[in-house]
C-alpha positions in Angstrom: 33.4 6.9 -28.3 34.4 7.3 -31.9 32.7 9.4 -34.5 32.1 6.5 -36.3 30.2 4.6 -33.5 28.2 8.0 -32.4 27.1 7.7 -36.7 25.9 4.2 -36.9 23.9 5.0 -33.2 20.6 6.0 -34.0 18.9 9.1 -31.9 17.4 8.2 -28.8 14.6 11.0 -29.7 13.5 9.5 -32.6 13.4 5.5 -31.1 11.3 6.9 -28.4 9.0 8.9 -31.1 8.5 5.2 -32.7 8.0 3.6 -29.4 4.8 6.8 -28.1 3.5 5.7 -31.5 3.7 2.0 -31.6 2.2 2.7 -27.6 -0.2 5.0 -28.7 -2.2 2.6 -30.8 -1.7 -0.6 -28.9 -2.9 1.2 -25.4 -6.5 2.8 -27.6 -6.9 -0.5 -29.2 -6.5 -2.3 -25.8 -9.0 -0.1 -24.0 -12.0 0.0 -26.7 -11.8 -3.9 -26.5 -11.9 -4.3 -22.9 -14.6 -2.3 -21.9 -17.0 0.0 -22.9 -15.5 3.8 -23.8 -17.7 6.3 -21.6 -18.9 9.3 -23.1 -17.7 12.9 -22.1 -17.8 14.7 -18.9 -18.6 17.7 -20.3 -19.9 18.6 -23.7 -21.6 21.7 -25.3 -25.3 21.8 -26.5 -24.7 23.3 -29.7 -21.6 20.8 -30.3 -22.9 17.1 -28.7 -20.1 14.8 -28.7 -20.0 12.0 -31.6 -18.7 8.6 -30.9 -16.3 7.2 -32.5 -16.9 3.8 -33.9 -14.3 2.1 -32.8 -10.8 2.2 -32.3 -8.8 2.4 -35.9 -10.3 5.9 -36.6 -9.5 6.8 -33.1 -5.9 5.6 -33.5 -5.8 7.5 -36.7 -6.5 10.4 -35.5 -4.6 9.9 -32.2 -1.2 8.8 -34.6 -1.9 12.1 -36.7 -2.1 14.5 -33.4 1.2 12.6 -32.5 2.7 13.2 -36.0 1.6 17.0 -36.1 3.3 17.6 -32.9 6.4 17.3 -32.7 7.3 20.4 -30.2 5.1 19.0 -27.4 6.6 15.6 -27.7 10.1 16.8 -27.3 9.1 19.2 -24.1 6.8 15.8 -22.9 10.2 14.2 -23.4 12.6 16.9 -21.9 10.4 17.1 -18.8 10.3 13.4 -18.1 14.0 13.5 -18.7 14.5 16.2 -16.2 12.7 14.0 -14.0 14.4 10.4 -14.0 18.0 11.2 -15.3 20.4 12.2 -12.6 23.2 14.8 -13.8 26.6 13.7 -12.4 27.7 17.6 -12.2 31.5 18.0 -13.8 31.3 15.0 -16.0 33.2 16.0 -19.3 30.8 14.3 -21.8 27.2 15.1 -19.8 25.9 15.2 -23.0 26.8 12.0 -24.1 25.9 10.3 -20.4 22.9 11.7 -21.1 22.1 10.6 -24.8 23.7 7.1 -23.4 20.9 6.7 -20.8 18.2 7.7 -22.8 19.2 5.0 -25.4 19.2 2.5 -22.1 15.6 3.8 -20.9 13.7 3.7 -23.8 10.8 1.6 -22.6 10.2 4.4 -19.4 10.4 7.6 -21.1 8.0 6.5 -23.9 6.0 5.0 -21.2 6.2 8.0 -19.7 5.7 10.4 -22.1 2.7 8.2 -23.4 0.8 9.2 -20.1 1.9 13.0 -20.2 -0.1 13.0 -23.7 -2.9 11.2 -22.9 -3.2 14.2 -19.6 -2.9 17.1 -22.1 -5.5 16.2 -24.3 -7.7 14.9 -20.9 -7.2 18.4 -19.8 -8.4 19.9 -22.9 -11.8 17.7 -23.0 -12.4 18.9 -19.1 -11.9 22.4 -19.9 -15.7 23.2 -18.5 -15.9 26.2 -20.3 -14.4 25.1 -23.7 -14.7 21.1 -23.9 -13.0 19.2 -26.9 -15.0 16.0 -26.4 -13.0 14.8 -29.6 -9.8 14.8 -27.1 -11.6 13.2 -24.5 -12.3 9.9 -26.6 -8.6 10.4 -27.5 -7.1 11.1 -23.7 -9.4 8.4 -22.2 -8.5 5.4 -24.4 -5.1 6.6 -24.1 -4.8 6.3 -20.8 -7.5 3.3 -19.9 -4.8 1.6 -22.3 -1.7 2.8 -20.6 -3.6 1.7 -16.8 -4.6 -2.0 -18.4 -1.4 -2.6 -19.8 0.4 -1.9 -16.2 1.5 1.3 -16.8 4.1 2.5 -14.4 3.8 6.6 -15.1 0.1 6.3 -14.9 0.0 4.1 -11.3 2.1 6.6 -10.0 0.2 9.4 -10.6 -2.0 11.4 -7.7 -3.6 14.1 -10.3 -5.1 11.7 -12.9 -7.8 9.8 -10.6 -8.3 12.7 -9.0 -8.6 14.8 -12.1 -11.1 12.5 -13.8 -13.6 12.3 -10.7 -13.8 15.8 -9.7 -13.8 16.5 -13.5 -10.8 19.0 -13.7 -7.6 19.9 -12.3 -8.6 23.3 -10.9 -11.3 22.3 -8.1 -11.1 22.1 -4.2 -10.7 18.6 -3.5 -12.1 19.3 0.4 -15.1 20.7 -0.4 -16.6 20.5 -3.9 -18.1 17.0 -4.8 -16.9 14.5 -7.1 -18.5 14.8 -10.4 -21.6 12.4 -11.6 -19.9 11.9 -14.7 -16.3 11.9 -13.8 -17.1 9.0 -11.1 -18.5 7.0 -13.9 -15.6 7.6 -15.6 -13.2 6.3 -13.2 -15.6 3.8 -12.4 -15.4 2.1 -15.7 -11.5 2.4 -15.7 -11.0 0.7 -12.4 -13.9 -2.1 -12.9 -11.6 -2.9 -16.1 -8.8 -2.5 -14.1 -9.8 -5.6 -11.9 -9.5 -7.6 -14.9 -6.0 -7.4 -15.2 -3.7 -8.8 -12.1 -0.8 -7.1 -13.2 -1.9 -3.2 -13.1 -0.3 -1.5 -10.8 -3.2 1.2 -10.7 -6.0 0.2 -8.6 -3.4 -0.7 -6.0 -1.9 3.1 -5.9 -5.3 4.5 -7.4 -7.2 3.3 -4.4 -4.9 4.6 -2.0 -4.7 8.2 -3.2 -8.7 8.3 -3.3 -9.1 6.9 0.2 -7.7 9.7 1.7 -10.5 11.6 0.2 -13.6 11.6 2.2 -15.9 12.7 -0.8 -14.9 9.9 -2.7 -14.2 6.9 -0.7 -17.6 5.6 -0.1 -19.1 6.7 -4.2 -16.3 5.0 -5.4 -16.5 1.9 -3.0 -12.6 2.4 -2.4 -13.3 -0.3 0.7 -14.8 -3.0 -1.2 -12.1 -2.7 -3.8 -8.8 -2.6 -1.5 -10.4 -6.3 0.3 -11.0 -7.4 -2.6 -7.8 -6.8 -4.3 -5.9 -7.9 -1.1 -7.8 -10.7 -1.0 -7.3 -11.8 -4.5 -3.9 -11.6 -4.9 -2.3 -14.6 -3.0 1.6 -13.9 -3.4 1.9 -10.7 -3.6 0.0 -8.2 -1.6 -1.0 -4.7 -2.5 0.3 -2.6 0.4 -1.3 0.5 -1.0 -4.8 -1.3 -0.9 -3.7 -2.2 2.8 -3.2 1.5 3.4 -6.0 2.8 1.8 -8.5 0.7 4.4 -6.3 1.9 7.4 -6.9 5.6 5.7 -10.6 5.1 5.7 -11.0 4.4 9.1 -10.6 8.2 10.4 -13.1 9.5 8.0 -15.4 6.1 7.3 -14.7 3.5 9.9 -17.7 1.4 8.7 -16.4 0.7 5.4 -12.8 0.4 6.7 -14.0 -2.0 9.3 -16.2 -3.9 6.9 -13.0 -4.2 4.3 -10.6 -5.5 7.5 -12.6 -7.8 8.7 -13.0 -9.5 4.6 -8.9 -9.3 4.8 -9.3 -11.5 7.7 -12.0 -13.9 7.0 -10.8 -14.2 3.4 -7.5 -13.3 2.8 -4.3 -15.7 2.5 -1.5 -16.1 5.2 0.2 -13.2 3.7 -2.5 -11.2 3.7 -3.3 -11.6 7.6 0.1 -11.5 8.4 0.6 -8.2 6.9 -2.4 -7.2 8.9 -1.4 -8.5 11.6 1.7 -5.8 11.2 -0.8 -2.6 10.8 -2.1 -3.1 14.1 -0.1 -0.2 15.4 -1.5 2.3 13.0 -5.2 1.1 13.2 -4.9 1.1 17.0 -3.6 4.8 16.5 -7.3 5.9 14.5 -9.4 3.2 16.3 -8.2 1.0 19.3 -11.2 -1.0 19.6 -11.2 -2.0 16.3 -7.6 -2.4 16.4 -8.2 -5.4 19.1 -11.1 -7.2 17.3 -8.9 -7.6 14.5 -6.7 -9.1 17.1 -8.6 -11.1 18.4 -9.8 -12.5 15.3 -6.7 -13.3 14.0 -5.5 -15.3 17.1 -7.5 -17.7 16.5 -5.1 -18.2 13.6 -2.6 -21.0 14.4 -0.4 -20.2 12.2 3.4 -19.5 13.8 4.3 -16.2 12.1 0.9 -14.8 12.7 1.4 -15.5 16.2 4.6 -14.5 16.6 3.8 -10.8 14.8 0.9 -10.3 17.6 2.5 -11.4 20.3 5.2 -8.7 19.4 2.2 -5.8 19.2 0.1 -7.2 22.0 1.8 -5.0 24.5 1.5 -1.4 22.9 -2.3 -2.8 22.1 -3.3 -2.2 25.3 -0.9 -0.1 26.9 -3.9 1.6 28.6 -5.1 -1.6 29.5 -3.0 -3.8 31.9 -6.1 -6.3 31.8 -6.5 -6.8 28.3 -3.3 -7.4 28.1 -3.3 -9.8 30.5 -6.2 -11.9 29.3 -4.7 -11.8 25.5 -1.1 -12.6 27.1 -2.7 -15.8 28.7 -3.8 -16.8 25.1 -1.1 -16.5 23.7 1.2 -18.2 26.5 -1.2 -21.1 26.9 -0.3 -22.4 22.8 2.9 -23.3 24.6 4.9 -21.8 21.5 8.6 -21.1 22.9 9.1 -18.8 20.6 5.7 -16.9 20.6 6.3 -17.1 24.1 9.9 -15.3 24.1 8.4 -12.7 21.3 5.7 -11.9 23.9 8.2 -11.6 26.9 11.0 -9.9 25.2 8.7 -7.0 23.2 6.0 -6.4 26.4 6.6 -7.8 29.8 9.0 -5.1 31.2 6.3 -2.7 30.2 4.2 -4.5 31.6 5.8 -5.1 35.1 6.5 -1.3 35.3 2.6 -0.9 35.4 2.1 -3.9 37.5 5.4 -4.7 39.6 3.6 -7.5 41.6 2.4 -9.5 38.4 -1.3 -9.6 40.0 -1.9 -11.9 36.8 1.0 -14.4 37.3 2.4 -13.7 33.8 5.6 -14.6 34.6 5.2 -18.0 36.2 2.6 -18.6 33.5 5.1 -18.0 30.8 7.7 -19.9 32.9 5.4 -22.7 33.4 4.6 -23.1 29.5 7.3 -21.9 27.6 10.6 -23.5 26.8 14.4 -22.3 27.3 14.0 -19.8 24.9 11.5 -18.0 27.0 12.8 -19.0 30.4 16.5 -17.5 29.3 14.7 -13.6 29.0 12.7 -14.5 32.5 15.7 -15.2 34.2 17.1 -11.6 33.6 13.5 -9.9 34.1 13.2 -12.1 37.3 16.9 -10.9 39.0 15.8 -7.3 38.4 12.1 -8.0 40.0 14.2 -9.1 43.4 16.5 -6.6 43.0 13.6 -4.3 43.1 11.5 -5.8 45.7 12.3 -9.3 47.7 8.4 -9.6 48.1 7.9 -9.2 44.4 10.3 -11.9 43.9 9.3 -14.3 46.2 5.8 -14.3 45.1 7.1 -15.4 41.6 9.1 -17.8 43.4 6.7 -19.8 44.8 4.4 -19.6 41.9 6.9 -21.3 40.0 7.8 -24.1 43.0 3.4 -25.0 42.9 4.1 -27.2 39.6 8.1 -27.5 40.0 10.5 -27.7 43.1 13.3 -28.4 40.5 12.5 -25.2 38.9 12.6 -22.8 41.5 16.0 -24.6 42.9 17.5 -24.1 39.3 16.3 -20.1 39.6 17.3 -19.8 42.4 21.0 -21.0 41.8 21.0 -18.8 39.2 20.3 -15.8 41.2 22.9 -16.6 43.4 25.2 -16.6 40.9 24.2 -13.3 39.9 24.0 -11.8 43.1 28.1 -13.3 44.3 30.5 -10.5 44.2 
């Protein structure tokens, strides 16, 4: 690149000094018209906390902090450069890569940096022994603004929901309870957080606090995951689908209560995502693993179907006769392919277990499915008389009760198998 073009270029620094500004005041602005600003966790007696009136001296004073330091914006900036830009090691011009990508990546480093300011001066308010509640109206609207306008920095973060409703950075998570105050706090952000579809935060929010027993239930982390879930039709918060499967080994009462509304309520997406998480759920709770099942098959919907019948086995591996009586279900819609799904993912496991196929599986499946299905019996048939000619022979004639043509068909097809 010429010296001339490197001239006319202006600094990436000082665009993404403009752009933490310009984000500064649009994110306080955003959050003291969208909901009511809490007051601070912590405040001394001798120094009560005064409220601002609104947000244009707040965004004054935020804009002057931001003006007056300059140092802690460029190590903000350095460390989320050191975090997202990828060194190409023995690259002659790293330095201008480097200046090249930051001049690409505007929008995410101010975003970024945006967040890391609105944490300092959060820290600084929850300091317990020395509060600055002036930097707590500051860090809050800061970041309420950054989380309402879909922030990507502050979603991603595990230390700033956590920080807020314990009321500090230094505590122990496991043992000390969440703060009165600090679940207010949070409260308030994710209640406003609801409001807006397109945040990111209550999705990954929820999740990291439902792994907390002390603040799942305060915060109502089950009501909020089904809810979300069940509001958003297209697409569906995964992390708000984890955070219920978290709950169940710590609050199975809420994390079955918050299922059940994904069931009940939520779109075909929604179940069939479910419907995917079986495993998992059967891993903390088996039973509750099956009602969800069984609650969903009553779904007629193919893909639903065809995702059960693909878990049904490893369900209730334990359990050769729920298995059977779900199995039946299933093979009785006469679906070929929920039929085949069902054969190809659990009937080998199942006839190691149960070699004689006391529950007629395999002529049931036979009987209702189409070629699809009765292309994977065939092979699972010729190994049963390979293993045992009584085994076989009792399929056989199952098959023979509703069709002789049937069982002349398999058994030309065995014969083929078995010529030399």
């Amino acid at each position: 690149m010429s010296a001339g073009a490197i001239m006319r270029r202006r600094d990436p620094e000082n665009v993404i000094y403009e752009e933490v500004g310009k984000s500064i005041e649009a994110s306080i602005t955003l959050a003291w018209s969208t909901f009511n600003i809490p007051d601070p966790i912590y405040e001394l007696p001798e120094f009560p906390a005064i409220r601002p009136n609104g947000p244009l001296v707040l965004t004054q004073q935020a804009l002057g902090l931001h003006s007056a330091d300059k140092t802690g914006f460029r190590l903000r900036l350095e460390e989320s450069v050191r975090y997202h830009y990828r060194a190409v090691p023995g690259h002659f011009d790293e330095e201008e890569r480097r200046t090249s990508w930051m001049a690409n990546n505007v929008t995410l480093l101010a975003d970024d940096v945006c967040t890391k300011t609105a944490c300092v001066w959060l820290e600084q308010a929850l300091d317990e022994e020395h509060p600055d509640t002036d930097r707590w109206y500051l860090g809050y609207s800061l970041l309420a603004g950054r989380v309402l306008s879909g922030s990507e920095s502050a979603s991603s973060s595990q230390s700033i929901p956590i920080m807020l409703v314990f009321g500090g950075l230094d505590r122990n998570y496991q043992s000390d309870a969440p703060h009165p105050s600090g679940v207010n706090a949070l409260n308030c952000l994710l209640d406003a957080s609801e409001q807006f579809s397109d945040s990111p935060s209550l999705e990954s929010w929820i999740s990291i606090l439902a792994m907390h027993r002390s603040t799942s239930r305060i915060l109502s982390i089950s009501d909020r995951a089904a809810s979300r879930i069940v509001r958003e039709q297209k697409r569906i918060p995964l992390g708000c689908m984890e955070a219920l499967i978290s709950l169940i080994s710590h609050d199975s009462e809420s994390a079955r209560n918050g299922l059940n509304r994904v069931v009940l309520e939520g779109s075909d997406s929604a179940r069939m995502i479910l419907a995917g998480n079986l495993d998992p759920i059967a891993g903390r709770d088996r039973k509750l693993a099956l009602d969800l099942y069984d609650k969903l098959s009553l779904n007629s919907d193919i893909g639903l179907l065809l995702i059960l019948s693909s878990s049904l086995y490893s369900l209730c591996y334990d359990d050769l006769m729920a298995f059977q009586v779900r199995a039946r279900r299933l093979i009785e819609t006469g679906e070929d392919k929920v039929i085949r799904k069902l054969i190809e993912a659990g009937y080998r496991g199942y006839l190691d277990r149960d070699p004689r196929d006391e529950f007629s599986l395999m002529v049931m499946a036979w009987k209702f499915g189409g070629s699809l299905s009765r292309s994977r019996l065939k092979g699972l048939i010729f190994q049963q008389k390979q293993l045992s000619e009584q085994n076989f022979q009792r399929t056989l004639s199952g098959i023979r009760k509703f069709s002789e043509t049937e069982a002349l068909g398999l058994l030309e097809y065995i014969a083929g198998r078995e010529a030399p």
